[in-house]
C-alpha positions as semicolon CSV with decimal commas, in nm:
position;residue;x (nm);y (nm);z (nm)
1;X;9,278;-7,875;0,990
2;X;9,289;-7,648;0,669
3;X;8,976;-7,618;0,429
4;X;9,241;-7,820;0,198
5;X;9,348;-8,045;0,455
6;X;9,037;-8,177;0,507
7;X;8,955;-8,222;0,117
8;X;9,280;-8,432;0,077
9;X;9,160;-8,647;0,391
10;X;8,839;-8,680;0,203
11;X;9,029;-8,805;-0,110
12;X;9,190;-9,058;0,082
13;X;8,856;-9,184;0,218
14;X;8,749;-9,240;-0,123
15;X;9,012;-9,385;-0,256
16;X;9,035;-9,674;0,056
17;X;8,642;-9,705;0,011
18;X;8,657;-9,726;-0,371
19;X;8,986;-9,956;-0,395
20;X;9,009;-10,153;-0,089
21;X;9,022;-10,495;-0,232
22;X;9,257;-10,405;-0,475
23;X;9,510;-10,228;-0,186
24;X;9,443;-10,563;0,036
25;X;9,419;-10,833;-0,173
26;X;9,648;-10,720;-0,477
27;X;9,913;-10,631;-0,256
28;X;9,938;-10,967;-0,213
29;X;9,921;-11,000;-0,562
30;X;9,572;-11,163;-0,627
31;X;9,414;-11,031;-0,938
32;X;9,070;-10,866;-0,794
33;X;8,891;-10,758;-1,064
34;X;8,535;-10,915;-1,137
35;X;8,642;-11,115;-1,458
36;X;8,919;-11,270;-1,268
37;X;8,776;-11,308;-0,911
38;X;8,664;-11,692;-0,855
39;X;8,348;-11,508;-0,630
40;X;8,254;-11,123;-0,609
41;X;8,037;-11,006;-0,359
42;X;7,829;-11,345;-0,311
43;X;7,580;-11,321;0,049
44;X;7,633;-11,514;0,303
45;X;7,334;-11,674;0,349
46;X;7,195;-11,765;0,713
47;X;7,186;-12,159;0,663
48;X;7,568;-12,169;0,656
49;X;7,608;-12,075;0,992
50;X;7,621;-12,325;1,273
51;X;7,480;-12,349;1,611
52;X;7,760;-12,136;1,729
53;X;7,625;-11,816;1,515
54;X;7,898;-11,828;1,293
55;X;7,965;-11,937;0,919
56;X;8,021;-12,293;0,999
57;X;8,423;-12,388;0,912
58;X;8,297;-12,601;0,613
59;X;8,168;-12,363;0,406
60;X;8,517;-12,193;0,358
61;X;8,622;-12,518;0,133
62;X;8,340;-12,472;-0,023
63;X;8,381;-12,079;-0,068
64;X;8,740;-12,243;-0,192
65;X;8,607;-12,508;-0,417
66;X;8,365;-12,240;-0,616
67;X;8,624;-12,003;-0,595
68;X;8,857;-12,245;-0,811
69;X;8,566;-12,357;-1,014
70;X;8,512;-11,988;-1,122
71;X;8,882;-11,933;-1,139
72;X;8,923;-12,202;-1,396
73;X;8,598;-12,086;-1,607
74;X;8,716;-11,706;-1,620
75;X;8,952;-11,847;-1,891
76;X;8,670;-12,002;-2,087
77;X;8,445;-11,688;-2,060
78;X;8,723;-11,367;-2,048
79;X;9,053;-11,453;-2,025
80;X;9,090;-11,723;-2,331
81;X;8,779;-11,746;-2,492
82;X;8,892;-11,926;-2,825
83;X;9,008;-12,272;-2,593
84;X;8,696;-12,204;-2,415
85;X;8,580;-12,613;-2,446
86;X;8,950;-12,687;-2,301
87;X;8,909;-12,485;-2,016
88;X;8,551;-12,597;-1,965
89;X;8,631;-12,956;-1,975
90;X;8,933;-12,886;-1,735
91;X;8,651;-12,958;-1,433
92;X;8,513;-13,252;-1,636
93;X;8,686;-13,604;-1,665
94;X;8,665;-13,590;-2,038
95;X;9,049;-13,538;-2,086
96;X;9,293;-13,325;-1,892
97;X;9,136;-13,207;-1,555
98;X;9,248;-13,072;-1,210
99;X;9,217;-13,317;-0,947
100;X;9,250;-13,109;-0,555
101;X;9,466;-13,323;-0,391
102;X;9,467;-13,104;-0,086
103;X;9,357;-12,808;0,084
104;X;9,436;-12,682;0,433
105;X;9,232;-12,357;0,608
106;X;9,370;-12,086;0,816
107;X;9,045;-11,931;0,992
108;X;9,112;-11,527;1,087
109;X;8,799;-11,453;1,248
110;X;8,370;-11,587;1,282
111;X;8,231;-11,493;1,001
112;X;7,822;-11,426;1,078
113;X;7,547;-11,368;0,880
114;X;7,518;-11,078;0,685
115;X;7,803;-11,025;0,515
116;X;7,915;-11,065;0,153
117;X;8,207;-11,324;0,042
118;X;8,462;-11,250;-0,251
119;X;8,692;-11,539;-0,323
120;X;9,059;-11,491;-0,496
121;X;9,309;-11,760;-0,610
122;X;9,691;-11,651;-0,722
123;X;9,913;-11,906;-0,839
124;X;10,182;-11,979;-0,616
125;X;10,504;-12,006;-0,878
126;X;10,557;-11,964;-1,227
127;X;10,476;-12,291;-1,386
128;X;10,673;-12,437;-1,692
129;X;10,641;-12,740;-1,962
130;X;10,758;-12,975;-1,644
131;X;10,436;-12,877;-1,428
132;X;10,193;-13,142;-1,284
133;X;10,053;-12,979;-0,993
134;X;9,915;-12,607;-0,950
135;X;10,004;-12,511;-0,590
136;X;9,709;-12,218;-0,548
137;X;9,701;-11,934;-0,258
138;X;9,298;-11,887;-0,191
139;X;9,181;-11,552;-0,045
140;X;8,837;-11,554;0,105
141;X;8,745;-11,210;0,203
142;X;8,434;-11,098;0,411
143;X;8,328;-10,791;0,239
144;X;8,159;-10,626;0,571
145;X;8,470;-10,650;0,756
146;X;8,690;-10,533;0,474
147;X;8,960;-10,790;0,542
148;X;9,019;-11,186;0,500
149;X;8,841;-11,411;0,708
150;X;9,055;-11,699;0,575
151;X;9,326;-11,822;0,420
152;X;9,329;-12,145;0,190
153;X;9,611;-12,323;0,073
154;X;9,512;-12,587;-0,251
155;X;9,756;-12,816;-0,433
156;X;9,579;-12,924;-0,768
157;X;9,724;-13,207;-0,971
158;X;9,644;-13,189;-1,359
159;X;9,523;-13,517;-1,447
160;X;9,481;-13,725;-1,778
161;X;9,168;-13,918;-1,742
162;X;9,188;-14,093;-2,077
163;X;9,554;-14,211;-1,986
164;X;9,502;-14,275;-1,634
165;X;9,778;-14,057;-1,482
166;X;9,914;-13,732;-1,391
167;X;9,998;-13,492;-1,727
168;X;10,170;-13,136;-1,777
169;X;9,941;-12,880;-1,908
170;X;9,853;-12,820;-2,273
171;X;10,068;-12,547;-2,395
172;X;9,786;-12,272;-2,472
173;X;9,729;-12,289;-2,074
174;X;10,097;-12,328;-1,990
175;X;10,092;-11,941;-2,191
176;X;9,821;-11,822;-2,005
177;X;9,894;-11,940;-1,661
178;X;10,272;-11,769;-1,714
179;X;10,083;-11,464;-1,779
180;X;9,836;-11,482;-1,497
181;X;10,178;-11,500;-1,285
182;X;10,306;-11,202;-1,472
183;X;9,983;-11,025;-1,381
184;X;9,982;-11,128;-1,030
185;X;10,343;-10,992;-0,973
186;X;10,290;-10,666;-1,167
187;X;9,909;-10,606;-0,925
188;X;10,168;-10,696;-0,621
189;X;10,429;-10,446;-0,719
190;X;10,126;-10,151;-0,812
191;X;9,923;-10,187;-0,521
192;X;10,235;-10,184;-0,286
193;X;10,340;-9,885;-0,441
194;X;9,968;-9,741;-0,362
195;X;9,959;-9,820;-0,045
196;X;10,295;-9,631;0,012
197;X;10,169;-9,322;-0,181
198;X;9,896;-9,322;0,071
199;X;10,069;-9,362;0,375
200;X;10,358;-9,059;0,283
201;X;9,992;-8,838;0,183
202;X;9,853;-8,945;0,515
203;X;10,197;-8,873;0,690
204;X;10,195;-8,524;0,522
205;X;9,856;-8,458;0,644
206;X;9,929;-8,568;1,012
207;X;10,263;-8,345;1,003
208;X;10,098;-8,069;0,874
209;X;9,785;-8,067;1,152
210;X;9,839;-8,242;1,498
211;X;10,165;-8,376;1,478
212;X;10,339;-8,046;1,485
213;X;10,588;-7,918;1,784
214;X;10,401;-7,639;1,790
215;X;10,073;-7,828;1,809
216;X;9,839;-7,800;2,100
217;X;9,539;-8,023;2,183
218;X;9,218;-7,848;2,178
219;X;8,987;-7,989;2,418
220;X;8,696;-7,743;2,334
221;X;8,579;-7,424;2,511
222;X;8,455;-7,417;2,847
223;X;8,098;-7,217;2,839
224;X;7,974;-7,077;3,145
């Protein structure tokens, strides 16, 4: 490869080192950065794995559970700081709350001890004034292995605990929950279009070095 073949390899490298969970997870259109990530880069400590060796397969509901926790208060502390009691007390049952009504698991792989955790949450649909449930996607992504090591799937009813049945979000959420959608469909579309960028510069670079007709495979020189 060419002196400048080889420093626009290395710029790849960097950016797939550098932007990784962005390129994996916000393809998918999770929102990844730290003030909107439920967990960032939390150890995995060595009491949550089982006799097997592995993280034992209760600990991803709880990854889940503090994942949602944190999703929830990342309104209160950066996203919407002026309802921040409302968005606190959404994991109290003060007034409205979120009650998890279910959650399923899809394992990927054994997650062992040490590794890191981050935890994402993306909000299935678009909600509206009619919405009583928040149907959440749940990333949980083992930072050593650079890819998911499960997949959560949480339905969350919104709950009024002073009137003793299901209720529609107040409308300051309802605004920023649209938005959070918004955002999750525009990180979708941008990292997509990254992660096509870098697969037509890696294509270049493999045309323009081995993958040539007129290529031919070095196996080294023979020294007598």
């Amino acid at each position: 490869m060419s002196a400048k073949a080889v420093d626009e390899a290395g710029q790849l490298l960097e950016v797939l080192g550098r932007d990784w969970r962005a390129l994996v997870a916000g393809s998918e259109g999770y929102l990844t950065s730290e003030k909107r990530a439920g967990v960032h880069r939390q150890n995995i400590v060595w009491g949550e794995q089982d006799s097997m060796g592995h993280v034992n397969n209760v600990m991803y509901v709880r990854f889940a559970e503090s994942g949602r926790c944190n999703w929830v208060r990342n309104y209160s502390r950066h996203v919407d700081p002026g309802h921040k009691r409302q968005w606190e007390e959404l994991l109290t049952n003060r007034s409205i709350g979120l009650i998890l009504k279910s959650i399923t698991v899809d394992f990927k792989f054994p997650m062992t001890w040490p590794d890191r955790i981050s935890v994402y949450h993306k909000l299935r649909s678009r909600p509206d004034e009619s919405t009583q449930s928040l149907v959440l996607d749940v990333l949980i992504m083992s930072e050593g292995k650079q890819r998911p090591a499960a997949r959560c799937l949480e339905d969350v009813v919104v709950y009024d605990y002073k009137a003793g049945k299901k209720s529609t979000l107040e409308p300051f959420m309802l605004a920023q929950l649209k938005e959070t959608f918004d955002l999750q469909e525009a990180a979708k579309k941008e990292n997509l279009q990254k992660i096509r960028l870098i697969e037509d510069q890696l294509r270049s670079l493999e045309t323009n070095s081995w993958d040539r007709l007129d290529a031919k495979e070095d196996f080294g020189t023979r020294h007598n």
